[in-house]
C-alpha positions as CSV (number, residue, x, y, z in Angstrom):
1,X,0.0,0.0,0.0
2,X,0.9,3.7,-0.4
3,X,2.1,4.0,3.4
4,X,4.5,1.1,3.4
5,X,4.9,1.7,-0.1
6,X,5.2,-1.5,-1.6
7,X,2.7,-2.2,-4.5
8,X,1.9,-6.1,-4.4
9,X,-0.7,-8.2,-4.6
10,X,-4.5,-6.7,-5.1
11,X,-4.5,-3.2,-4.8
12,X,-8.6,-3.3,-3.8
13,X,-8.0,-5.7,-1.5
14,X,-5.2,-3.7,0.3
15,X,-7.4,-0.5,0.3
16,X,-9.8,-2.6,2.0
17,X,-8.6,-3.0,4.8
18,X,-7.1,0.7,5.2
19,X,-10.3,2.1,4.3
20,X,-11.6,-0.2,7.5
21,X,-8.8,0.8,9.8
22,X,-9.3,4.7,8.5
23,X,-13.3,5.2,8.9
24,X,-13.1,2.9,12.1
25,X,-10.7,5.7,13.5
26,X,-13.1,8.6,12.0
27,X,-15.8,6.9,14.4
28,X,-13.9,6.5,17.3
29,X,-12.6,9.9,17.5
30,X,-16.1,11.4,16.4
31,X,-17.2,9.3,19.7
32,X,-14.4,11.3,21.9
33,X,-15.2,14.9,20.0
34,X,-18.8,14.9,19.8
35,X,-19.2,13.5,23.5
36,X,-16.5,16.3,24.8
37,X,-18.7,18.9,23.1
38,X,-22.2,17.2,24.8
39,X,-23.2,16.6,21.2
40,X,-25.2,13.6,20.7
41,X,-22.3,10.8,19.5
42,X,-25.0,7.9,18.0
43,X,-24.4,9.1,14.5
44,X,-20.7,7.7,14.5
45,X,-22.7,4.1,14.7
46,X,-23.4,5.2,10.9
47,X,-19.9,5.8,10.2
48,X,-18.9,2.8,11.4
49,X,-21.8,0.8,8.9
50,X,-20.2,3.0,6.3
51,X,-16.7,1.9,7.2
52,X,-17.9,-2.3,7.3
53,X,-19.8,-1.7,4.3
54,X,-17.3,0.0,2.7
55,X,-14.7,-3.0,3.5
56,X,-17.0,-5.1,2.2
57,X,-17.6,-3.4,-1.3
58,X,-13.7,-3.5,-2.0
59,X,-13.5,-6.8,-1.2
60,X,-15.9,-7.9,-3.5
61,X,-13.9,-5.6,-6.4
62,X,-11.2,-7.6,-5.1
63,X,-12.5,-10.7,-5.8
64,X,-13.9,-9.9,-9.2
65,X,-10.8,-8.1,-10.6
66,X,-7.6,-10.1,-9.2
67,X,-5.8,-10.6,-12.6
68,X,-3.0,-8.9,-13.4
69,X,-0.5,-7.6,-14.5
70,X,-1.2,-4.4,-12.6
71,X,-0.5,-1.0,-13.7
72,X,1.8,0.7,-10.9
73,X,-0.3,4.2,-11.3
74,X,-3.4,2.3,-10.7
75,X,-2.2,0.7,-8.2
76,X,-1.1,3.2,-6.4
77,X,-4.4,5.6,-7.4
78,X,-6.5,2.3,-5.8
79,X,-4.4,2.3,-2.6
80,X,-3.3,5.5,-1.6
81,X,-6.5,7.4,-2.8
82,X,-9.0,5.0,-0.9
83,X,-7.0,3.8,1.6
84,X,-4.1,6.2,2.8
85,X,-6.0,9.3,2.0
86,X,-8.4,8.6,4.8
87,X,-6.3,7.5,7.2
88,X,-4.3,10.3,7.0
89,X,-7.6,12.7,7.0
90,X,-8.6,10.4,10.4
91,X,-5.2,11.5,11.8
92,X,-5.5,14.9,10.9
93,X,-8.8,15.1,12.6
94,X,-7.3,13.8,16.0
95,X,-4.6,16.0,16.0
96,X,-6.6,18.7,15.4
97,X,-9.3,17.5,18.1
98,X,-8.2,19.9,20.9
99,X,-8.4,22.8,19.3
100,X,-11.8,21.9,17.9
101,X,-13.2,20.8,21.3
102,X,-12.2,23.7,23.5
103,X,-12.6,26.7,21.7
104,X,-9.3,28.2,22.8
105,X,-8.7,31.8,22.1
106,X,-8.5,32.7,18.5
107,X,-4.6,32.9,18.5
108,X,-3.9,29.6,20.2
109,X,-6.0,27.4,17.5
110,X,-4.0,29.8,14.5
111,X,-0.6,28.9,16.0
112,X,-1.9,25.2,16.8
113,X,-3.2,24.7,13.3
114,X,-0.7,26.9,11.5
115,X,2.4,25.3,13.1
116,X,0.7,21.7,12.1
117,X,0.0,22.7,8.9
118,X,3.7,24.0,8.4
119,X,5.2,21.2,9.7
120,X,3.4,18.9,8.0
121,X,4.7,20.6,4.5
122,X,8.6,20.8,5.8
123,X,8.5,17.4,6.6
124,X,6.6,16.6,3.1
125,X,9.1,18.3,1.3
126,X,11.9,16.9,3.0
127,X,11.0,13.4,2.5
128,X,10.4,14.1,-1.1
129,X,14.4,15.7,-1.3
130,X,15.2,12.4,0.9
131,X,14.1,10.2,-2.0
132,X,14.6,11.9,-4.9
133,X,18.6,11.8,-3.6
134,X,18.3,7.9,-2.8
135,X,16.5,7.2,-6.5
136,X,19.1,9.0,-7.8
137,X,22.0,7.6,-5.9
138,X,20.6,3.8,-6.2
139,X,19.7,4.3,-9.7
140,X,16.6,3.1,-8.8
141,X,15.3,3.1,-12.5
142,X,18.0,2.0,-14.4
143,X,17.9,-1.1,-12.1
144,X,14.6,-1.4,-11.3
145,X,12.7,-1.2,-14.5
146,X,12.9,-4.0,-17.1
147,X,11.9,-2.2,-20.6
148,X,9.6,-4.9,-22.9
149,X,8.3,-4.8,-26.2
150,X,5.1,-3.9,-25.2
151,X,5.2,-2.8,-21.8
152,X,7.7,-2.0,-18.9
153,X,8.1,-3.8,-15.7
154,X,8.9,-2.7,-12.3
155,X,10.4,-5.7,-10.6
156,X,9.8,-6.9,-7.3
157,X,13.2,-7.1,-6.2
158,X,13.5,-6.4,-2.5
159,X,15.4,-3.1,-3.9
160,X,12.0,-1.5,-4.5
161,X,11.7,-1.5,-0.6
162,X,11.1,1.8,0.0
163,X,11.3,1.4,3.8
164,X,14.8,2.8,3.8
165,X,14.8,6.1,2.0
166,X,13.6,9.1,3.6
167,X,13.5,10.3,7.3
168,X,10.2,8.5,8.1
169,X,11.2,5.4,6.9
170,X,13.7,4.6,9.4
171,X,11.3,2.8,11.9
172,X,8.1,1.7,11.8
173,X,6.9,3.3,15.0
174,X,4.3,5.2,13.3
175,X,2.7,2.5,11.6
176,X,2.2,0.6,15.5
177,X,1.4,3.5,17.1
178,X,-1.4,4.6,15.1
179,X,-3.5,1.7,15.9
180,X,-3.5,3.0,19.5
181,X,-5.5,6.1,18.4
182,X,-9.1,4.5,19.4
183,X,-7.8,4.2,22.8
184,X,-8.2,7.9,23.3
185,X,-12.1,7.1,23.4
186,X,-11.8,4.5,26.2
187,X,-9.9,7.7,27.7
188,X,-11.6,10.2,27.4
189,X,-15.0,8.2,28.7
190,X,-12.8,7.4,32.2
191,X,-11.7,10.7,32.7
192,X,-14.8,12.0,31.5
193,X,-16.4,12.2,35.7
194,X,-13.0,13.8,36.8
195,X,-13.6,16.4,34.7
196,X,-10.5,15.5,32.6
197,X,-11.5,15.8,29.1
198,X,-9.2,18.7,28.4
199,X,-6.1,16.6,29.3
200,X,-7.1,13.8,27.3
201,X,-7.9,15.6,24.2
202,X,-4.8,17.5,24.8
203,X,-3.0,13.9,24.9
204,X,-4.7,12.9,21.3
205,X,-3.6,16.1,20.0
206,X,-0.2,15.5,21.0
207,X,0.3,11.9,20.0
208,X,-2.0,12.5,16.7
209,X,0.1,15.3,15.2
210,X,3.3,13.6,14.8
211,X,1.2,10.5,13.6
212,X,-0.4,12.8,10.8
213,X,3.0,14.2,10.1
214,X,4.4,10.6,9.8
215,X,1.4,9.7,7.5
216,X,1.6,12.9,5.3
217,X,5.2,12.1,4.6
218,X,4.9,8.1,3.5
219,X,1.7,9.5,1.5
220,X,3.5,12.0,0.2
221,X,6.7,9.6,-1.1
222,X,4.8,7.2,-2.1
223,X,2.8,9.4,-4.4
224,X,6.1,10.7,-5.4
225,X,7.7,7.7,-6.5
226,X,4.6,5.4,-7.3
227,X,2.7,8.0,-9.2
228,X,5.3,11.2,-10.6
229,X,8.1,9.1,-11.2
230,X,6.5,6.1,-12.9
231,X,4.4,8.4,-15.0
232,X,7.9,9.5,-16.2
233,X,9.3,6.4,-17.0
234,X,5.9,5.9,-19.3
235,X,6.3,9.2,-20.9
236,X,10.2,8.3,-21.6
237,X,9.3,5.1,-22.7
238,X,5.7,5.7,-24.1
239,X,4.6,2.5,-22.3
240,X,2.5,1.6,-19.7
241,X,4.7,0.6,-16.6
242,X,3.4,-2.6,-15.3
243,X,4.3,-4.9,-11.4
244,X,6.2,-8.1,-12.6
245,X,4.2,-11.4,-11.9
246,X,4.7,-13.2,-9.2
């Protein structure tokens, strides 16, 4: 999928099982915003139907369309446009829950959002100059792209593991710790009687926006190489660029 950014196997069937993970987050941290603001909450029930049906649908795509070769750009379209673009949307949402809960003075919620937002586009770009230097100094598509008569393949060596370039690549910490997001529901309902909903939305804030961050940037490369840079090799080329079979 986009965020690990390895494109194998079914692309619908990956974006599956983001698009689950993503909309079961949404719900979850609707539950925690809409019950810190004494809104009714039993709407998120529909998100989560949405999310399950959802799941559902692309599985069934999944199951109907499983031949390949696949098409890198579609892959990566499928993927990262149903599956990481949500997730990263979910994040965004919980890192921006504080300041959308409490209603902080006008210049607390511009310098909360505006340094996220900033951040967010440093670290984008960064990751982008990370791997455009690593492409370049792997010669990633001399070695990595098999031109055919008809088409040409990216191969599945376990060079295309694009774990290793870029800053956010180094460890897979994000990727674990965003699966503890829902927890901030479970949270916020226990200190909820203490009269410590502040400190827990101020505690998803905090451990969302470096997740969002994280998830902007693999989003972000992924797009980069998956999408820009194979389009290039099809424009050089004037072939579609296709995943070698397994």
């Amino acid at each position: 999928m986009i965020i690990r950014e390895a494109p194998i196997d079914n692309p619908w069937s990956r974006a599956a099982g983001m698009w689950l993970i993503s909309f079961l987050m949404v719900a979850a941290l609707g539950f925690v915003i809409l019950e810190a603001m004494e809104l009714a909450s039993r709407h998120m029930w529909w998100v989560v139907a949405f999310a399950i049906a959802g799941a559902l649908a692309l599985r069934g795509v999944a199951i109907f369309h499983h031949t390949g070769p696949w098409r890198v750009v579609e892959f990566a379209l499928v993927v990262g446009g149903i599956g990481g673009v949500p997730l990263v949307l979910a994040l965004c949402i919980g890192a921006m829950a504080y300041f959308i809960v409490q209603r902080s003075a006008f210049w607390i919620t511009y310098v909360g959002v505006g340094t996220f937002v900033v951040l967010s586009a440093w670290w984008a770009v960064r990751e982008v100059r990370c791997l455009r230097e690593t492409v370049h100094r792997r010669r990633f598509v001399e070695n990595e792209f098999r031109v055919g008569e008809e088409v040409v393949t990216l191969t599945r060596s376990p060079r295309t593991d694009l774990d290793t370039p870029g800053p956010a690549a180094r460890s897979a910490w994000g990727e674990r710790l965003i699966f503890f997001l829902p927890s901030a529901y479970l949270l916020q309902r226990l200190l909820s009687d203490t009269g410590g909903v502040s400190a827990a939305l101020l505690l998803l804030s905090a451990l969302a926006v470096p997740l969002a961050v994280y998830a902007i940037g693999k989003l972000v490369r992924g797009a980069y190489l998956w999408i820009y840079l194979v389009r290039r090799v099809e424009a050089a080329h004037g072939k579609p660029v296709v995943l070698a079979s397994a």
